[in-house]
C-alpha positions in Angstrom: -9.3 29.2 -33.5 -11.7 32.1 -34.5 -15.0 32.7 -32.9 -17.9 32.4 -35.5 -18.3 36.1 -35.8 -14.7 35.9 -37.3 -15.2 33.1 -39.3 -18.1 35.0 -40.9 -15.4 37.8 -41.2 -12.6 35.7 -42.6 -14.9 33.9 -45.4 -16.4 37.4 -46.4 -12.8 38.7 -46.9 -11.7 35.1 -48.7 -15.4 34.9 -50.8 -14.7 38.5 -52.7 -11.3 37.5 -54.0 -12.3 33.9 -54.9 -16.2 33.8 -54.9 -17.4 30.7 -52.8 -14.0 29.8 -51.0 -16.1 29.7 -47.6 -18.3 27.0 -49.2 -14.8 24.7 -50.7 -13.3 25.6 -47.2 -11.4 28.3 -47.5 -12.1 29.2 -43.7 -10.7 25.4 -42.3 -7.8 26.0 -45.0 -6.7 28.9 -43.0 -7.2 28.1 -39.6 -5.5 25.0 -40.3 -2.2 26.9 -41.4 -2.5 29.3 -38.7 -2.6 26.1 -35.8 0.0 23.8 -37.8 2.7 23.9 -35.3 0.3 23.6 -32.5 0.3 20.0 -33.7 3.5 16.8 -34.1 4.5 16.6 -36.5 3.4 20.4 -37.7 0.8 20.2 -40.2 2.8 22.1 -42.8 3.4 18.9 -45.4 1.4 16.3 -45.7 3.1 13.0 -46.3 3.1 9.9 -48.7 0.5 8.1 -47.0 -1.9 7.6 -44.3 0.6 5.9 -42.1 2.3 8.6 -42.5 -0.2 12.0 -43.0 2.3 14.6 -41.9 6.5 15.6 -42.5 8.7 16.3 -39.1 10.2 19.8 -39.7 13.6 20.6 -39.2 14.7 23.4 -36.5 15.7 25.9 -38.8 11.9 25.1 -41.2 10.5 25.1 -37.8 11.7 28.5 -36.5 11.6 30.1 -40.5 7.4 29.0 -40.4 6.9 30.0 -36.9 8.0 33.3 -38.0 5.6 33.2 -41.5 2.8 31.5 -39.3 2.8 34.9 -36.6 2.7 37.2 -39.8 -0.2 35.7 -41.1 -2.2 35.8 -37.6 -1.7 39.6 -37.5 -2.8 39.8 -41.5 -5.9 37.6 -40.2 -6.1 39.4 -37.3 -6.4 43.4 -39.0 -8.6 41.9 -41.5 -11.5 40.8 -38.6 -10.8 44.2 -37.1 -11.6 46.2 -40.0 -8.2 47.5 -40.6 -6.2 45.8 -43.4 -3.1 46.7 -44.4 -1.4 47.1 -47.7 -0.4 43.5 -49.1 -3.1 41.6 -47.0 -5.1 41.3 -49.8 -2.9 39.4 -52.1 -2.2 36.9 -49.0 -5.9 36.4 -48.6 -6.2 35.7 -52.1 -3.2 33.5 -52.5 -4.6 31.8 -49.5 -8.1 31.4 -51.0 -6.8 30.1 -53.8 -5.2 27.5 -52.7 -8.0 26.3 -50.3 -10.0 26.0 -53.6 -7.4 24.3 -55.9 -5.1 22.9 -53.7 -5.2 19.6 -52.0 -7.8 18.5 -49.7 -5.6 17.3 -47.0 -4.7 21.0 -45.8 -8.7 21.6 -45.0 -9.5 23.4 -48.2 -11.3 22.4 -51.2 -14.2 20.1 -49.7 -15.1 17.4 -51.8 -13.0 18.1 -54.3 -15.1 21.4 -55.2 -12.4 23.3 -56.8 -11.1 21.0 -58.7 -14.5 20.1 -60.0 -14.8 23.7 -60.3 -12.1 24.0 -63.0 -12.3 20.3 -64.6 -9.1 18.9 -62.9 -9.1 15.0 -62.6 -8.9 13.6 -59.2 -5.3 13.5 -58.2 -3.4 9.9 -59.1 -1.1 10.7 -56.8 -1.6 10.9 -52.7 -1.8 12.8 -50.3 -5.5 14.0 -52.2 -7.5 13.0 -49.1 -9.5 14.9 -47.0 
């Protein structure tokens, strides 16, 4: 979804607030949110299992994170032009964070980095896969 000049952008903007998101996918995290629905089912919640990676949406969780999912592509969008706004920030971190803490199977924290980062165990407990 972005060019590499804005995936340069976008992990510059992610790496302040959380320094080496880039690295622990912070970038794939993010463009992975922004494309969910572009996918079926949506990759909004991953599932139990490998038979079953992702969860069908219904209409109204559908139409409620198509609407989130355009917000965030014009945050992304003033922050590779230059031009945040007031607010953008704390998504960006929020987002950075969890693409370093959060579970592998929404394209963030490669390899388990994060979690090594801050001594978590490996998860029990699916999805945790990458």
């Amino acid at each position: 979804m972005f060019s590499e000049s804005e995936r340069t952008r976008v992990g510059d903007a992610l790496d302040a607030l959380v320094p080496g998101a880039a690295a622990m996918g912070a970038v794939d995290y993010v463009e992975r949110l922004l494309t969910a629905l572009d996918h079926d089912p949506p990759r909004i919640w991953a599932g139990p299992d490998e038979g079953k990676p992702w969860l069908a949406l219904g209409p109204w969780e559908r139409q409620a994170w198509a609407s989130r999912i355009d917000q965030l592509r014009a945050v992304y969008r003033r922050v590779i032009d230059g031009a945040p706004e007031p607010g953008d920030e704390q998504i960006l971190h929020t987002h950075a964070c969890e693409a370093c803490y959060g579970d592998p199977a929404y394209g963030g924290n490669r390899d388990g980095a994060g979690w090594g980062r801050i001594a978590f165990p490996d998860p029990l407990f699916p999805p945790a896969r990458s």
